[in-house]
C-alpha positions in Angstrom: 29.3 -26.0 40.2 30.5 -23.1 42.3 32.3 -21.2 39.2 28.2 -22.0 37.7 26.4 -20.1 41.0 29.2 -17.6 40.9 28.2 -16.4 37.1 24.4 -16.6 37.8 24.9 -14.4 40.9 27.2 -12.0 39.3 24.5 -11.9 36.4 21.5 -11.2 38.9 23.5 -8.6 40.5 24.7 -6.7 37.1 20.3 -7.0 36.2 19.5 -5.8 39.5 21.4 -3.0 38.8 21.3 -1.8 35.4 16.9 -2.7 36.6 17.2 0.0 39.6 19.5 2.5 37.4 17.0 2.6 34.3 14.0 3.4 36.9 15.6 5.6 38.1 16.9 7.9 35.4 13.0 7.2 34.2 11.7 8.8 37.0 13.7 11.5 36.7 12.9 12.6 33.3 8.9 12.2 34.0 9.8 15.0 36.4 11.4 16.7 34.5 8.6 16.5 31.7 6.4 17.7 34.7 8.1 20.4 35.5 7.8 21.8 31.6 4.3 21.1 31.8 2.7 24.7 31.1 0.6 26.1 34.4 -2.5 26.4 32.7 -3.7 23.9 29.8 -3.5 25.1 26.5 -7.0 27.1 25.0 -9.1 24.4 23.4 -9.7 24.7 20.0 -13.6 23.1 18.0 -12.2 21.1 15.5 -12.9 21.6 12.3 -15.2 19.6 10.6 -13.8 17.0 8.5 -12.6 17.5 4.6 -13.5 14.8 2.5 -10.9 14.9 -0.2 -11.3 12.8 -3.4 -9.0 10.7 -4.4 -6.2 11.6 -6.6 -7.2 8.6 -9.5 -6.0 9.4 -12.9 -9.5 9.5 -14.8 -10.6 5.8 -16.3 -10.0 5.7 -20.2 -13.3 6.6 -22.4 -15.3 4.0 -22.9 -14.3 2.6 -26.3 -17.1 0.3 -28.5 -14.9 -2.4 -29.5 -14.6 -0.7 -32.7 -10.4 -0.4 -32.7 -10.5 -3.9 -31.6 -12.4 -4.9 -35.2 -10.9 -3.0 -37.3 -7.8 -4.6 -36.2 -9.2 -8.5 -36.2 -11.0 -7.4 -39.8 -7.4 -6.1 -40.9 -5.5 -9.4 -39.6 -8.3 -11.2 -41.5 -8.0 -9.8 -45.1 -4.3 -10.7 -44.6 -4.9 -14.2 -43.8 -7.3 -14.1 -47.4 -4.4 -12.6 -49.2 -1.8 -14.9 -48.2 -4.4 -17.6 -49.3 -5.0 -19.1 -45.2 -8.4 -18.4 -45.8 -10.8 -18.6 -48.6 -13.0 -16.0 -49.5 -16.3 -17.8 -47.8 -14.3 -18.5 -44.4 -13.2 -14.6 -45.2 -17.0 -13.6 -45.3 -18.5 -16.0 -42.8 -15.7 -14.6 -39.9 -16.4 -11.2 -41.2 -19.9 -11.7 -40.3 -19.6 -13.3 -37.3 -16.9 -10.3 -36.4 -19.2 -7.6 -37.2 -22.2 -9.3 -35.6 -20.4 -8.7 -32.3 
């Protein structure tokens, strides 16, 4: 038990001082940041008013009317006719129904 209160005290001692130390070398450098304080405050200055810049989005795509997007499921279509998947009336009613849309 002594060898236990003999490392706590040594421990509270080594604190103590490395606590005392760091105020100190703190007060000294806020006085030394005092000291190269200017005499008389710096000229104030209006702000500007503020910029409102816009945002540097890349612009959106045109609007497209779905037309690339049939052509392509009217193309995939006419290929499933010609390998014989579809029969010429499924051909025509999805055509339809494509082109209705």
């Amino acid at each position: 038990m002594p060898g236990l209160l003999r490392g706590v005290a040594r421990t509270a001692a080594i604190a103590g001082t490395a606590t005392a130390v760091s105020n100190r070398v703190s007060r000294r450098q806020a006085g030394r940041w005092a000291a190269q304080q200017p005499a008389e405050p710096a000229p104030t200055y209006a702000a500007p008013p503020p910029t409102y810049a816009q945002p540097a989005y890349a612009p959106p795509p045109p609007a497209s009317s779905g037309t690339d997007a049939r052509i392509e499921q009217l193309t995939q279509l006419a290929a499933l006719r010609d390998q014989g998947v579809l029969s010429p009336a499924e051909f025509e009613a999805e055509k339809a129904r494509i082109l209705a849309d």
